[in-house]
N, C-alpha and C positions, 0 to 999 in steps of 0.2 A: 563210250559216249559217241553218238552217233548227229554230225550237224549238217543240219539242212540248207541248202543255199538259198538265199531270199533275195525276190527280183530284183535288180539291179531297176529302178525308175529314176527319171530326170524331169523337171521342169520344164513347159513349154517353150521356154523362153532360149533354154540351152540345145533341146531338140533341133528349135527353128534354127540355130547358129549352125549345129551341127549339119543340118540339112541346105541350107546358105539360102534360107529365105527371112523375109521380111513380117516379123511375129505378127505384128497388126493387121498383116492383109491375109492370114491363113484363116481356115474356119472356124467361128467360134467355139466349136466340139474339140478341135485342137489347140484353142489360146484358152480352157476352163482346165481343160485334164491333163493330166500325167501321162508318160509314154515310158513303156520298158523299156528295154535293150533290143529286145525279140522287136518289139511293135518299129524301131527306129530302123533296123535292119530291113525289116518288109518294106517299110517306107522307101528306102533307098532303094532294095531291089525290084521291086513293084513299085513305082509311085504312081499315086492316081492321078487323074486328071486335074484336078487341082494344084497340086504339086509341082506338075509338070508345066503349067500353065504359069506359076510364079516363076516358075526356075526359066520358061522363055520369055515372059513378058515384064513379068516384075509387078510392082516394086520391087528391089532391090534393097537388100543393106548396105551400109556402107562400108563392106569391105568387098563385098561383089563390084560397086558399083567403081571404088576404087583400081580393083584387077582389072576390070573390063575400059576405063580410061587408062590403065597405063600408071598411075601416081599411086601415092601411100595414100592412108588414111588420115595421114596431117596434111595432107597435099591439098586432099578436099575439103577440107574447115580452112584454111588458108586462102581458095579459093572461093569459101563463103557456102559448099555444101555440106549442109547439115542435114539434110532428110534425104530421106527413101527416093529413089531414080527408076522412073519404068524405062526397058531396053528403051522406047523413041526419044524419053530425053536424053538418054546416055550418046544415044548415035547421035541426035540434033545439034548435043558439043561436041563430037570429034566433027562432026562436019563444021561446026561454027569455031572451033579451034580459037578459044578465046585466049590471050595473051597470059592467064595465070595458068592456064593447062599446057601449055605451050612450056613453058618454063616446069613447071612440078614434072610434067615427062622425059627435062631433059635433068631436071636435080637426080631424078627416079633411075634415069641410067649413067649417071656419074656413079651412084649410090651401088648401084651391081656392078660398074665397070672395077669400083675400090673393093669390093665385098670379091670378085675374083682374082683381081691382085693379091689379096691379100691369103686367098685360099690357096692359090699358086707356090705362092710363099714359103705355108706353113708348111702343105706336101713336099717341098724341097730340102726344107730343114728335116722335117722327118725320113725323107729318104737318106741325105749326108748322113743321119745320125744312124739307121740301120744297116749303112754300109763302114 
C-alpha cells in the first residue's frame, strides 16, 4: 500500500498570523485563497513587496503592535486599542507616552522580571535534585 502525501494548506487568515501581518490590509488574491506550506515558506523567504511593505509600515495586528509598545495584548484593550496600528501610530504613542502605556510597560516587566525568578528557581531545584 503505497500513500501519498497531500498538501498541507491553511487559511488565509492563519497564513496572515503566521506571517505577522494584518489580514485585511494584504491583497485581495491573498485574503480569497489558500496557501500551502511550500507557498508560506516562499513567502517568508522571498517576500514580495507587499509583504514587506506591511511588515514595515503596517497596519499591524495586535500582537505586532503589542511587541512593538512593549505590553501584552490585554495591555492594549485595557488601554482601549482594539484595532490595527500603522508603525507612525505605534511611534506617535511611545513618543506621546500616554499614562496607561506607561503603566501596562511597567506591569509587562514585573511580569518577566517574576517569569525569570521563577525559571531561576526551577533550574535550581533541578540542578540540587541531579546532584
Amino acid at each position: 500500500m503505497t500513500s501519498h502525501k497531500t498538501t498541507q494548506t491553511m487559511k488565509p487568515a492563519t497564513a496572515a498570523k503566521k506571517l505577522g501581518v494584518y489580514l485585511q490590509a494584504t491583497p485581495a488574491e491573498f485574503q480569497e485563497g489558500v496557501l500551502s506550506r511550500d507557498e508560506l515558506n516562499a513567502l517568508q523567504a522571498d517576500p514580495p513587496e507587499w509583504l514587506q511593505e506591511l511588515r514595515r509600515n503596517g497596519p499591524h495586528p495586535r500582537p505586532v503592535v503589542a511587541a512593538k509598545l512593549g505590553v501584552s495584548i490585554a495591555g492594549l484593550a485595557r488601554g482601549g486599542v482594539t484595532d490595527a496600528l500603522t508603525t507612525e501610530q505605534i511611534d506617535a504613542l511611545k513618543q506621546e507616552m500616554p499614562e496607561w502605556l506607561r503603566r501596562e510597560r511597567a506591569t509587562q516587566a514585573e511580569v518577566r522580571k517574576e517569569a525569570a525568578r521563577i525559571k531561576e528557581k526551577k533550574d535550581a531545584e533541578q540542578a540540587d535534585q541531579a546532584s
